[in-house]
PyMOL Python script that loads the backbone (N, CA, C, O; Angstrom):
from pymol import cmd

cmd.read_pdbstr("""\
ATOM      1  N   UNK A   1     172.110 -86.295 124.250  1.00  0.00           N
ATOM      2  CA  UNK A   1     172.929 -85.306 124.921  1.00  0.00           C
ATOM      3  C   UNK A   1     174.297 -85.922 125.160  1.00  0.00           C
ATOM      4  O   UNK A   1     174.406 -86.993 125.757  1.00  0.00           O
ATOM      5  N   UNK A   2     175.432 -85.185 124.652  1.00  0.00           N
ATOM      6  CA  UNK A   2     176.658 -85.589 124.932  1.00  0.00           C
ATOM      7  C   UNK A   2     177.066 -85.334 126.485  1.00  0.00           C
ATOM      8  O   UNK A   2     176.870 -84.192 126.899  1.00  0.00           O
ATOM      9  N   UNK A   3     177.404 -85.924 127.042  1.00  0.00           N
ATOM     10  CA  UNK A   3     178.228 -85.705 128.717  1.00  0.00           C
ATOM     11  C   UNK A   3     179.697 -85.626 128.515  1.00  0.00           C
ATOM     12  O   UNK A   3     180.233 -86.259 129.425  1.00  0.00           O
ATOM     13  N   UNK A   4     180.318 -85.264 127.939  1.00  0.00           N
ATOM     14  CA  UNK A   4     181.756 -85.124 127.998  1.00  0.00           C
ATOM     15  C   UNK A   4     182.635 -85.391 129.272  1.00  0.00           C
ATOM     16  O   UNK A   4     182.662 -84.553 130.174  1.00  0.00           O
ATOM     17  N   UNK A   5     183.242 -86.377 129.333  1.00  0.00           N
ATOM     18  CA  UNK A   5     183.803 -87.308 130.487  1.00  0.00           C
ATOM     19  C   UNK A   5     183.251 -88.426 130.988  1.00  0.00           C
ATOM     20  O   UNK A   5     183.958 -89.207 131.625  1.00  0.00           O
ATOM     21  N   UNK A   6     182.249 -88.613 130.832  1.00  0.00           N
ATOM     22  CA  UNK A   6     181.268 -89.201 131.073  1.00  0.00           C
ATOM     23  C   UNK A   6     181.658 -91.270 130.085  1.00  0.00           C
ATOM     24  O   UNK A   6     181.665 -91.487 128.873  1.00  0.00           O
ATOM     25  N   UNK A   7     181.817 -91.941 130.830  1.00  0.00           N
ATOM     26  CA  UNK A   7     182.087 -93.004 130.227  1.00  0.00           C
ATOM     27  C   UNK A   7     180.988 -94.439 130.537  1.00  0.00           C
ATOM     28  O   UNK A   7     181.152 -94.935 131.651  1.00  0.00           O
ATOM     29  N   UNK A   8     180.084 -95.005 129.788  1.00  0.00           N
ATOM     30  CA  UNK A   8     179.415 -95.786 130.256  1.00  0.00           C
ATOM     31  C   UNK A   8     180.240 -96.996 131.149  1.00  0.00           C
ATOM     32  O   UNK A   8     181.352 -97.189 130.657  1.00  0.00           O
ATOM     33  N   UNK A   9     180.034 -97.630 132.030  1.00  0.00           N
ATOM     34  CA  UNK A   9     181.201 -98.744 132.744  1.00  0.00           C
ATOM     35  C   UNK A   9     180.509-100.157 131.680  1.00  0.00           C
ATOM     36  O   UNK A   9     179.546-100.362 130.942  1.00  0.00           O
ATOM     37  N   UNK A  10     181.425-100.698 132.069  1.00  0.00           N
ATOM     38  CA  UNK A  10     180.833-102.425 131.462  1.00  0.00           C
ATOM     39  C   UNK A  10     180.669-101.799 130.120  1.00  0.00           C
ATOM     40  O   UNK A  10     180.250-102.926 129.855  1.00  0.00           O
ATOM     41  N   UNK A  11     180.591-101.197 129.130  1.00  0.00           N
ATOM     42  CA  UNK A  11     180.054-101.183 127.963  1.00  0.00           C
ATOM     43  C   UNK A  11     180.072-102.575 127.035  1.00  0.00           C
ATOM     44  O   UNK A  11     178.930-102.978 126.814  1.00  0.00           O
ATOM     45  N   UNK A  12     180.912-103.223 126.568  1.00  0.00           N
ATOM     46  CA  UNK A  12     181.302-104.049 126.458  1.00  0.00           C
ATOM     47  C   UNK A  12     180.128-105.430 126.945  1.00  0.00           C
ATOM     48  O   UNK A  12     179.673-106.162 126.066  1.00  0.00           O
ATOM     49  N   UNK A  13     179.853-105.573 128.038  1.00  0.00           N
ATOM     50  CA  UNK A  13     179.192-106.487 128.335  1.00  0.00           C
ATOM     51  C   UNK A  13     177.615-105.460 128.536  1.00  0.00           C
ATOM     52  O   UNK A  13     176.512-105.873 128.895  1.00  0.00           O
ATOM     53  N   UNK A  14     177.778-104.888 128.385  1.00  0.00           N
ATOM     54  CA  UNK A  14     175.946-104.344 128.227  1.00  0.00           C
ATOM     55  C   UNK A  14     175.479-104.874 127.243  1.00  0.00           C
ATOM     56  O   UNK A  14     174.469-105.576 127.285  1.00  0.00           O
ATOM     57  N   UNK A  15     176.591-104.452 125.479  1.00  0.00           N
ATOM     58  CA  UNK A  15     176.256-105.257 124.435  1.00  0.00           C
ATOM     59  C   UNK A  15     176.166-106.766 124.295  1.00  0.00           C
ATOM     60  O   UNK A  15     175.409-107.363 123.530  1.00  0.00           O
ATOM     61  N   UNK A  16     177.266-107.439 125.353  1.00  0.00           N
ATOM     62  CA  UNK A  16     177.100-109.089 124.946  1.00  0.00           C
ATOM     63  C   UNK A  16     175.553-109.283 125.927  1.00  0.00           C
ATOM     64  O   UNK A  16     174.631-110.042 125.629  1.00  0.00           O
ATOM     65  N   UNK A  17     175.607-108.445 127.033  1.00  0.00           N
ATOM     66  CA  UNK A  17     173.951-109.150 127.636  1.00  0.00           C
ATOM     67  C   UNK A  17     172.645-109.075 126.873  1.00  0.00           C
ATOM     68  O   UNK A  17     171.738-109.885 127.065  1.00  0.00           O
ATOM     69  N   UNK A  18     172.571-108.036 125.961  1.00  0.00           N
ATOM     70  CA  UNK A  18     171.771-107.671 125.380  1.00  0.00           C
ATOM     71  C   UNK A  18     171.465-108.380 124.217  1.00  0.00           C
ATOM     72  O   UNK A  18     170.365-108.843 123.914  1.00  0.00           O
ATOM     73  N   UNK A  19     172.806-108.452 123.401  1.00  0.00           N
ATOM     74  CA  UNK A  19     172.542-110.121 122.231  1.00  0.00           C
ATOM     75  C   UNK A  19     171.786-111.030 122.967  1.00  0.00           C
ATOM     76  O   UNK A  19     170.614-111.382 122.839  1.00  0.00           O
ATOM     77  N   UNK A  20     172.771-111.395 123.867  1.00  0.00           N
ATOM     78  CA  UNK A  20     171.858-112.730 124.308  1.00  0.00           C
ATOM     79  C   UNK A  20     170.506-112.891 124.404  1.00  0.00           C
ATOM     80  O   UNK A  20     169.837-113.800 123.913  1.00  0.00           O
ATOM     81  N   UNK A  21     169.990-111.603 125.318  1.00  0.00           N
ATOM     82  CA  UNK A  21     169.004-111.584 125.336  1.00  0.00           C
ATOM     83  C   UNK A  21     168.111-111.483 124.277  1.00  0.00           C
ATOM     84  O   UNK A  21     166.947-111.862 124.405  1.00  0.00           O
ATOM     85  N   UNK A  22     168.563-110.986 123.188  1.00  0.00           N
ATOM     86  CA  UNK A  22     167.788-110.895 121.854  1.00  0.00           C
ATOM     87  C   UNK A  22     167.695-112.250 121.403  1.00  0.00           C
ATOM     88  O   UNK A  22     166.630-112.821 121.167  1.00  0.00           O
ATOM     89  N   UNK A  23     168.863-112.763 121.286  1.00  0.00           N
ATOM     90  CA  UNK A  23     168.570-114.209 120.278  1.00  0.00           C
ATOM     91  C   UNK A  23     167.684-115.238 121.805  1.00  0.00           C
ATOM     92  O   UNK A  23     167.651-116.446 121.575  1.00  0.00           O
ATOM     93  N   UNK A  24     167.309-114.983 122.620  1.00  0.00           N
ATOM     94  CA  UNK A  24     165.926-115.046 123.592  1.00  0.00           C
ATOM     95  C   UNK A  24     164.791-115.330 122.896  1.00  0.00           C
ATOM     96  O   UNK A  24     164.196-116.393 122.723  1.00  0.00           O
ATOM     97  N   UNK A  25     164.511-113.851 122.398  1.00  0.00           N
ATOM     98  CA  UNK A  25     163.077-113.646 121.756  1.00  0.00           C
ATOM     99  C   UNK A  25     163.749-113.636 120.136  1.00  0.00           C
ATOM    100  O   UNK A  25     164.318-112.563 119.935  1.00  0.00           O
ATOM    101  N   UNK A  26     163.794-114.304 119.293  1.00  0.00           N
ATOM    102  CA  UNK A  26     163.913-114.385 118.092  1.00  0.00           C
ATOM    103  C   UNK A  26     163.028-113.945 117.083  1.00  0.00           C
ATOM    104  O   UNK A  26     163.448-113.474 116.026  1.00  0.00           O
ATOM    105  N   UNK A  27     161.634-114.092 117.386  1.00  0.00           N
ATOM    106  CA  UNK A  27     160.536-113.221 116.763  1.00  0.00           C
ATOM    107  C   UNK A  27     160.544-111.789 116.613  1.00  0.00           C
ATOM    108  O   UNK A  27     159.711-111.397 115.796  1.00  0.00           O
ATOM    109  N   UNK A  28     161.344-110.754 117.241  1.00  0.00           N
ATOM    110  CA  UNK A  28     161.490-109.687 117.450  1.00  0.00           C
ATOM    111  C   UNK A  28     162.602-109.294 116.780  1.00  0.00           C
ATOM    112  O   UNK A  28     163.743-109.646 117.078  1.00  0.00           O
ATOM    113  N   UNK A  29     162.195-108.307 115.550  1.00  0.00           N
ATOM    114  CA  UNK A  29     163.181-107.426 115.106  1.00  0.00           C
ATOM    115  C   UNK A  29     163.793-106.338 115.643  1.00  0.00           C
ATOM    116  O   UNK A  29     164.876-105.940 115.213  1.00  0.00           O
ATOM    117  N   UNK A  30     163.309-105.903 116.388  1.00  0.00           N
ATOM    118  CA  UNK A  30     163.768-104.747 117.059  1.00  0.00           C
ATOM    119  C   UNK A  30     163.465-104.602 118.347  1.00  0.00           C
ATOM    120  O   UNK A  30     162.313-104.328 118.685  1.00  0.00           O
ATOM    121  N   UNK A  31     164.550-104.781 119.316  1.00  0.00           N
ATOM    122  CA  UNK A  31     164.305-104.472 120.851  1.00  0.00           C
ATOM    123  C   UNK A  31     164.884-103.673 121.359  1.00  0.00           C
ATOM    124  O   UNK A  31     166.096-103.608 121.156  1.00  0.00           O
ATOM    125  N   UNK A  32     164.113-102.575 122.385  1.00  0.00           N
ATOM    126  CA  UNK A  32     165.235-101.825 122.838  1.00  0.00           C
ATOM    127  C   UNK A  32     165.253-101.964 124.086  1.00  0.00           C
ATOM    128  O   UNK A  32     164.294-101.636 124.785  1.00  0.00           O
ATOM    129  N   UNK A  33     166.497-102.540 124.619  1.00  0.00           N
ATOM    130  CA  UNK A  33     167.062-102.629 126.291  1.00  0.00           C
ATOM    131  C   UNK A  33     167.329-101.582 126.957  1.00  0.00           C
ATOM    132  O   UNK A  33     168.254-100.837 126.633  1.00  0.00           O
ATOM    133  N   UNK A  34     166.309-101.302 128.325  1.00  0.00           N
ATOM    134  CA  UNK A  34     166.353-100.963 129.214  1.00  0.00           C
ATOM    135  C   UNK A  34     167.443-101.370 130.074  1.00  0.00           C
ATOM    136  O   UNK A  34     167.195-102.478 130.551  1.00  0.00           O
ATOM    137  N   UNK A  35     168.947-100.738 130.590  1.00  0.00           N
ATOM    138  CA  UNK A  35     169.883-101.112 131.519  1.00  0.00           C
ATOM    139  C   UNK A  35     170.601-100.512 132.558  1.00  0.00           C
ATOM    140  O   UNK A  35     171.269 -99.492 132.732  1.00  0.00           O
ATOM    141  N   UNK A  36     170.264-101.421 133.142  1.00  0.00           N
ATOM    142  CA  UNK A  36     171.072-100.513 134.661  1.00  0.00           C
ATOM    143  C   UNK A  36     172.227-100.823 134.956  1.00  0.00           C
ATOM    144  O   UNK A  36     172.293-101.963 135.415  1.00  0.00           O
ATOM    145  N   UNK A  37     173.601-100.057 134.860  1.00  0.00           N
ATOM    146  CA  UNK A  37     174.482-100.555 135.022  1.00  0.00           C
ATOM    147  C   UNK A  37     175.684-100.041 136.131  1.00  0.00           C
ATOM    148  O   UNK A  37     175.638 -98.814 136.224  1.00  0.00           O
ATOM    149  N   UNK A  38     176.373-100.432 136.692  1.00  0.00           N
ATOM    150  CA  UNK A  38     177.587-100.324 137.724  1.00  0.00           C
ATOM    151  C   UNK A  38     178.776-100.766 137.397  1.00  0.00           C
ATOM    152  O   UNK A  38     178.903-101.496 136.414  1.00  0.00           O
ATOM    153  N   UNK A  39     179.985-100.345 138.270  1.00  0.00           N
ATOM    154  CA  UNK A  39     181.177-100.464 137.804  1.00  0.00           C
ATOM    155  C   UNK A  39     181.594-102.475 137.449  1.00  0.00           C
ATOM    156  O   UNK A  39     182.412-103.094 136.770  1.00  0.00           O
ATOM    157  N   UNK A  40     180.465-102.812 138.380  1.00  0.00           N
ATOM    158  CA  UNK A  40     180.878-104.435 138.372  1.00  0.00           C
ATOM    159  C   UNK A  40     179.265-105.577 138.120  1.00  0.00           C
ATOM    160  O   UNK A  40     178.951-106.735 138.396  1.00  0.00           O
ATOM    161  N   UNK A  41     178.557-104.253 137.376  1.00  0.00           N
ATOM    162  CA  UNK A  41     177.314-104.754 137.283  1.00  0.00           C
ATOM    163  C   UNK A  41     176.682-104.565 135.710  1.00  0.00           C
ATOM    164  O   UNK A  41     176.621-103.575 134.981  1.00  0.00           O
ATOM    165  N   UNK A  42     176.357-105.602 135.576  1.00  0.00           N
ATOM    166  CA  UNK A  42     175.008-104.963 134.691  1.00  0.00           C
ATOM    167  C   UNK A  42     173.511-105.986 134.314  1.00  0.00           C
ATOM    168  O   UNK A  42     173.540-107.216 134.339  1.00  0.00           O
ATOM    169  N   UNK A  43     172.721-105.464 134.100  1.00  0.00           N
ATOM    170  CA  UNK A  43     171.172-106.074 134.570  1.00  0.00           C
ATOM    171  C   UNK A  43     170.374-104.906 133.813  1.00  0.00           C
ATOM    172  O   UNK A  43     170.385-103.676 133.778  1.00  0.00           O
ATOM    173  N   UNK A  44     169.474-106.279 133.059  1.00  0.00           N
ATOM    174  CA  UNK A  44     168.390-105.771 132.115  1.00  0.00           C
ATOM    175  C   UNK A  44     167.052-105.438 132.675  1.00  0.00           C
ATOM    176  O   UNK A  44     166.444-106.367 133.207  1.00  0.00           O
ATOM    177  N   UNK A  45     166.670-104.635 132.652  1.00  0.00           N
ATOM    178  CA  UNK A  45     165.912-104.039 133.190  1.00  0.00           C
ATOM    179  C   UNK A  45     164.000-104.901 132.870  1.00  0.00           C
ATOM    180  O   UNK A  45     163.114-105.477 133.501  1.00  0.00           O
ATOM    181  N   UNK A  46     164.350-104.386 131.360  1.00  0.00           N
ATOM    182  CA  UNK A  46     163.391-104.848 130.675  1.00  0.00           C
ATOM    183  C   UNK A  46     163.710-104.528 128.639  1.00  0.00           C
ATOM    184  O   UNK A  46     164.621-103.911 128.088  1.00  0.00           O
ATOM    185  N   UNK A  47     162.459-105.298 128.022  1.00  0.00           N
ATOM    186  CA  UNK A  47     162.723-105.291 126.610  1.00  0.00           C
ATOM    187  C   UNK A  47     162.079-104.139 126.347  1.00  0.00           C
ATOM    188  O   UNK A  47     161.852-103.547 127.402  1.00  0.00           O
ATOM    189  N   UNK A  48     161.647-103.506 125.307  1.00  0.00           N
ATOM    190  CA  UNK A  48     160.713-102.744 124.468  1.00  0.00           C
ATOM    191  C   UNK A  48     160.590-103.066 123.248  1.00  0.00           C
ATOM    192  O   UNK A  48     161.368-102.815 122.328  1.00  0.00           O
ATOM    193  N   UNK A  49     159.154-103.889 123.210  1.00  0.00           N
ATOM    194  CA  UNK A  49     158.984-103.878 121.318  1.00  0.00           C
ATOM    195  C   UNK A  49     159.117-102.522 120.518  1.00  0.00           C
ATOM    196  O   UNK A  49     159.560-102.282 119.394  1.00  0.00           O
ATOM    197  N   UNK A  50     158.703-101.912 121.268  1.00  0.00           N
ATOM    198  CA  UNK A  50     158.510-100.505 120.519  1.00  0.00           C
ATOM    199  C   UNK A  50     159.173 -99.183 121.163  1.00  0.00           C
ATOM    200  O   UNK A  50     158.894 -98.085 121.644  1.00  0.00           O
ATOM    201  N   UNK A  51     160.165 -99.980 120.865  1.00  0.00           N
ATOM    202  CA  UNK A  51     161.150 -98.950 121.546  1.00  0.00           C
ATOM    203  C   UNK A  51     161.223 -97.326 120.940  1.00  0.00           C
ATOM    204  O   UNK A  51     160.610 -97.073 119.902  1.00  0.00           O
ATOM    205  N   UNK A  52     161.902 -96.390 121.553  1.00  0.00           N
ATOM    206  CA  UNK A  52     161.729 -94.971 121.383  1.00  0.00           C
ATOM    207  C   UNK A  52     163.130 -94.576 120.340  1.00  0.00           C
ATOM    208  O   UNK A  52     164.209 -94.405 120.907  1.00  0.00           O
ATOM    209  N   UNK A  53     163.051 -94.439 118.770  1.00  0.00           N
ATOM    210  CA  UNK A  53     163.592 -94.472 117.970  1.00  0.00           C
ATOM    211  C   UNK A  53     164.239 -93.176 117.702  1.00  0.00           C
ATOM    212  O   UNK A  53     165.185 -93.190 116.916  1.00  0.00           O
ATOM    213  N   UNK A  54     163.913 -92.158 118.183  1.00  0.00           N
ATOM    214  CA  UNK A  54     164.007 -90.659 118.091  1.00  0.00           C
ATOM    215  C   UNK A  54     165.490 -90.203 118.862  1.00  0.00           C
ATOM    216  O   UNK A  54     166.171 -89.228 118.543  1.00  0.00           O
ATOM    217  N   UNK A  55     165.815 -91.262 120.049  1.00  0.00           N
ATOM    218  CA  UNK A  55     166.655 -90.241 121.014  1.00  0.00           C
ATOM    219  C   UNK A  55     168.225 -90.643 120.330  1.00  0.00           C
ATOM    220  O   UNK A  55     169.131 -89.843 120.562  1.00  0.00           O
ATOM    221  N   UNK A  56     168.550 -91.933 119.453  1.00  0.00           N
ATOM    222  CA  UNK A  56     169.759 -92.176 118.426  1.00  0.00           C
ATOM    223  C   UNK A  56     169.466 -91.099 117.575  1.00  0.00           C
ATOM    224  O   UNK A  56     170.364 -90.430 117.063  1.00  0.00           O
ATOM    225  N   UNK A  57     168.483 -90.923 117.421  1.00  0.00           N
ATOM    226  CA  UNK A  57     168.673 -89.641 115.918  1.00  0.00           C
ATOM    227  C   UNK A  57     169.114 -88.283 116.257  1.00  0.00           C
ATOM    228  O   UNK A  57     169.920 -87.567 115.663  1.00  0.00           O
ATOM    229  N   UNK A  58     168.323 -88.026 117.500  1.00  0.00           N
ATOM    230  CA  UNK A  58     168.797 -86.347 118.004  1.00  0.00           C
ATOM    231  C   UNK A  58     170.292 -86.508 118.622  1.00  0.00           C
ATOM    232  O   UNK A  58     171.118 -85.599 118.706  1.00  0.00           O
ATOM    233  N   UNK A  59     170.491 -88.044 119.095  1.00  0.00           N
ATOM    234  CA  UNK A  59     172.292 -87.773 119.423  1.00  0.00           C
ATOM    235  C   UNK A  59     173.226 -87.659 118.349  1.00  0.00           C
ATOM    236  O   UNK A  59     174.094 -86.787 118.335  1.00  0.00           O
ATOM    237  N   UNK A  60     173.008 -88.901 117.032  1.00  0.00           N
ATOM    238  CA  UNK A  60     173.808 -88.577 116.078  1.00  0.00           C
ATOM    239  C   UNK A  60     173.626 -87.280 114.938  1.00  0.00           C
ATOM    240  O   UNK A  60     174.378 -86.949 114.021  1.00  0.00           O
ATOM    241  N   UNK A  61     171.808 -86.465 115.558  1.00  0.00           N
ATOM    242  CA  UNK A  61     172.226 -85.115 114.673  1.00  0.00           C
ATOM    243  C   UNK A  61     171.763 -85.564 113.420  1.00  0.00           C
ATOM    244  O   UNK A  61     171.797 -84.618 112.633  1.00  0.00           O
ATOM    245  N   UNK A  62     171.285 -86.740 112.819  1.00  0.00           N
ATOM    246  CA  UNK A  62     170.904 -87.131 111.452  1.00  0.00           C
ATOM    247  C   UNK A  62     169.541 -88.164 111.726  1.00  0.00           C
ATOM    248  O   UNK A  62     169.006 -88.666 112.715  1.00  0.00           O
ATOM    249  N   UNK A  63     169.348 -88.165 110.441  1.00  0.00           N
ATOM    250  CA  UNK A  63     168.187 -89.308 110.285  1.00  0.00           C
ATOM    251  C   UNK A  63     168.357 -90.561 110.193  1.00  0.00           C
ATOM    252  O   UNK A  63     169.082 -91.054 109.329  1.00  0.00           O
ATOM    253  N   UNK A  64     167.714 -91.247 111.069  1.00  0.00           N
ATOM    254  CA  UNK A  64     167.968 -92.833 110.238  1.00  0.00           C
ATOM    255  C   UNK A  64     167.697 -94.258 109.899  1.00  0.00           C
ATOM    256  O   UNK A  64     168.098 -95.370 110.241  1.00  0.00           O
ATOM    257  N   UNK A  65     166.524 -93.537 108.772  1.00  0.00           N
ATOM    258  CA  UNK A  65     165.286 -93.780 108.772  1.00  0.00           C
ATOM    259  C   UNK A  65     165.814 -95.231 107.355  1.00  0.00           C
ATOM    260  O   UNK A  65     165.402 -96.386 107.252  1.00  0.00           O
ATOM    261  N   UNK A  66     166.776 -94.505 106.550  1.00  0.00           N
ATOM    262  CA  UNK A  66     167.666 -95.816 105.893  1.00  0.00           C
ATOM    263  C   UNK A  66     168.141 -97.324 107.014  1.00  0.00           C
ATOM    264  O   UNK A  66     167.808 -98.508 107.072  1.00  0.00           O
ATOM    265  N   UNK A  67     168.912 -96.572 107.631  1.00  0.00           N
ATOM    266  CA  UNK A  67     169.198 -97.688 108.701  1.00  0.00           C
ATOM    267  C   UNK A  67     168.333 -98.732 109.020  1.00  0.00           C
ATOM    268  O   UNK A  67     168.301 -99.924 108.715  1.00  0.00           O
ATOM    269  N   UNK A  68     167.460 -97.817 109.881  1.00  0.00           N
ATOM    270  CA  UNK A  68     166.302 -99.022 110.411  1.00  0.00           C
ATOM    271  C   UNK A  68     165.116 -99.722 109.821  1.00  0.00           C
ATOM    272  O   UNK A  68     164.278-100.304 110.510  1.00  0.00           O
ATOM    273  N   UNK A  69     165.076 -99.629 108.329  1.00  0.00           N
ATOM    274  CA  UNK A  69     164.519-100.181 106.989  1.00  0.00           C
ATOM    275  C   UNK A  69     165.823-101.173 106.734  1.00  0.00           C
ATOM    276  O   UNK A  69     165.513-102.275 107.186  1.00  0.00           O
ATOM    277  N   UNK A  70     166.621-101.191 106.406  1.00  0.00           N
ATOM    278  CA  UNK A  70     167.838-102.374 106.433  1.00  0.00           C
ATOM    279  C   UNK A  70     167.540-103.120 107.423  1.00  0.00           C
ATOM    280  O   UNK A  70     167.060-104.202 107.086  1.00  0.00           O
ATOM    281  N   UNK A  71     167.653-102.933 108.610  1.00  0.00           N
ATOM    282  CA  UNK A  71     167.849-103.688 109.710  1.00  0.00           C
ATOM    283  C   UNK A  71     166.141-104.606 109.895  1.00  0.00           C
ATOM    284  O   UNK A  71     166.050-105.731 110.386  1.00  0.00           O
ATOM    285  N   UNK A  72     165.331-104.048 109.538  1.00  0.00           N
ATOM    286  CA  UNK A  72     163.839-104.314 109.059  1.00  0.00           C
ATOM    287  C   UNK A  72     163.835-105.303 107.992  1.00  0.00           C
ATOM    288  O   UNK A  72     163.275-106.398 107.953  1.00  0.00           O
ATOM    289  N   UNK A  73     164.378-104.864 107.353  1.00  0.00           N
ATOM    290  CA  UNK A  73     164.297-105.884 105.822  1.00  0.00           C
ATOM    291  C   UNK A  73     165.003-107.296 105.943  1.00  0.00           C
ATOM    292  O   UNK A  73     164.513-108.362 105.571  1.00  0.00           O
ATOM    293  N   UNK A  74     166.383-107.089 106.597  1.00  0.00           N
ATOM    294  CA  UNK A  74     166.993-108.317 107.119  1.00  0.00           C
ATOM    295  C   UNK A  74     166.210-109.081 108.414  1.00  0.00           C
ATOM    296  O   UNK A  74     166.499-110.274 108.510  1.00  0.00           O
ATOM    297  N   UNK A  75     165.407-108.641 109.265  1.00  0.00           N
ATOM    298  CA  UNK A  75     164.815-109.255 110.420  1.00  0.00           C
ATOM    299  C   UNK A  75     163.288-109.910 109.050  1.00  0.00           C
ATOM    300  O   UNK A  75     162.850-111.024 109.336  1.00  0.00           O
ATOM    301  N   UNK A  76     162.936-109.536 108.348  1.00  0.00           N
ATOM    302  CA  UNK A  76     161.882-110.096 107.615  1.00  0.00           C
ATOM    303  C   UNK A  76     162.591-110.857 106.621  1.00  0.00           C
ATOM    304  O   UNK A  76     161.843-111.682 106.095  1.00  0.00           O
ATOM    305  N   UNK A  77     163.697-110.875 106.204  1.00  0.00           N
ATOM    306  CA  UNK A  77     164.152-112.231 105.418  1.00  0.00           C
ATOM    307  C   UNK A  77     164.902-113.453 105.694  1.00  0.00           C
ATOM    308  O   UNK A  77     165.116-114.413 104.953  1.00  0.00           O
ATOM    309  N   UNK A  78     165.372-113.170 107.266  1.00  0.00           N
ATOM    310  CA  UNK A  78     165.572-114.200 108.519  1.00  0.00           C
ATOM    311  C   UNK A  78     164.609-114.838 108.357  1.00  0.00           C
ATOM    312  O   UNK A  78     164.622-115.907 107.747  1.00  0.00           O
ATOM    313  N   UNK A  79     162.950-114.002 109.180  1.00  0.00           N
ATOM    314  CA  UNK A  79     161.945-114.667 109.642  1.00  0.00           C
ATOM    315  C   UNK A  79     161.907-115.936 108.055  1.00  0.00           C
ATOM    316  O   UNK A  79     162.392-117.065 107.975  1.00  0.00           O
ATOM    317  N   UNK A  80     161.198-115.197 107.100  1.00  0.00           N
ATOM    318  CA  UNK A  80     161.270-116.086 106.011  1.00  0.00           C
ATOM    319  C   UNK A  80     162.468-117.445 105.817  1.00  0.00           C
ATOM    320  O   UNK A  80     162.065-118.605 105.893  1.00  0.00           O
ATOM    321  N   UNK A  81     163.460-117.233 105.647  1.00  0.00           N
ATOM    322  CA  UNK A  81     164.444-118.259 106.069  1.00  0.00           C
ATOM    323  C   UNK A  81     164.257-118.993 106.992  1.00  0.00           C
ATOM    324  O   UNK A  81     164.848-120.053 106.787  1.00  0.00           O
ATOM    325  N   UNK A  82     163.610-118.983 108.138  1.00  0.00           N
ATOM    326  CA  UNK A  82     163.937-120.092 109.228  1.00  0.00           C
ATOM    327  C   UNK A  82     162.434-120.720 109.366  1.00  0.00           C
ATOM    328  O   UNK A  82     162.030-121.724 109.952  1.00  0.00           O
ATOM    329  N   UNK A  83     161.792-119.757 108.616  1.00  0.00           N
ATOM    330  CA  UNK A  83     160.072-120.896 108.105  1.00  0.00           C
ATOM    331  C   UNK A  83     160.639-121.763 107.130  1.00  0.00           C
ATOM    332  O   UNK A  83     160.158-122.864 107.397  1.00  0.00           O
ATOM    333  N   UNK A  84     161.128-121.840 106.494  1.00  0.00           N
ATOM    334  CA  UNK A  84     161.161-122.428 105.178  1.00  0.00           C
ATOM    335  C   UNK A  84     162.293-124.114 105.769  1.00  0.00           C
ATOM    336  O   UNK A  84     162.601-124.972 104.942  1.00  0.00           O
TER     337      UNK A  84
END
""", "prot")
cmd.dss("prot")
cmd.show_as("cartoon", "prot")
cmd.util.cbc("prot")
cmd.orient("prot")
């Protein structure tokens, strides 16, 4: 759902907390962050392995089911790379 006016605060550092936190768990291709955020705050709530993939698709209106097969394929030829 679009909110028109509506501006997330911190955006910017939601994304750098959230890297971090990913390269955390390195085994995990796909996490989705739970965040609570304020004008001078932000704090992770929690991870989701199995995060809810549906609510990016109904915002951008398309499928993207390409996307997250790329992003899949590269998290499985990492893993391979850093066994080796």
């Amino acid at each position: 759902v679009v909110l028109p006016g509506i501006k997330v605060p911190n955006w910017p550092k939601v994304l750098e907390q959230c890297k971090k936190a990913a390269l955390l768990i390195p085994n995990y291709g796909y996490i989705g962050w739970d965040v609570a955020v304020s004008d001078d705050r932000v704090c992770i709530i929690e991870g989701n392995e199995v995060a809810n993939v549906d609510l990016p698709q109904v915002a951008c209106r398309c499928g993207l089911k390409k996307a997250y097969w790329a992003v899949k394929a590269l998290t499985l030829a990492n893993r391979k790379k850093n066994r080796s």
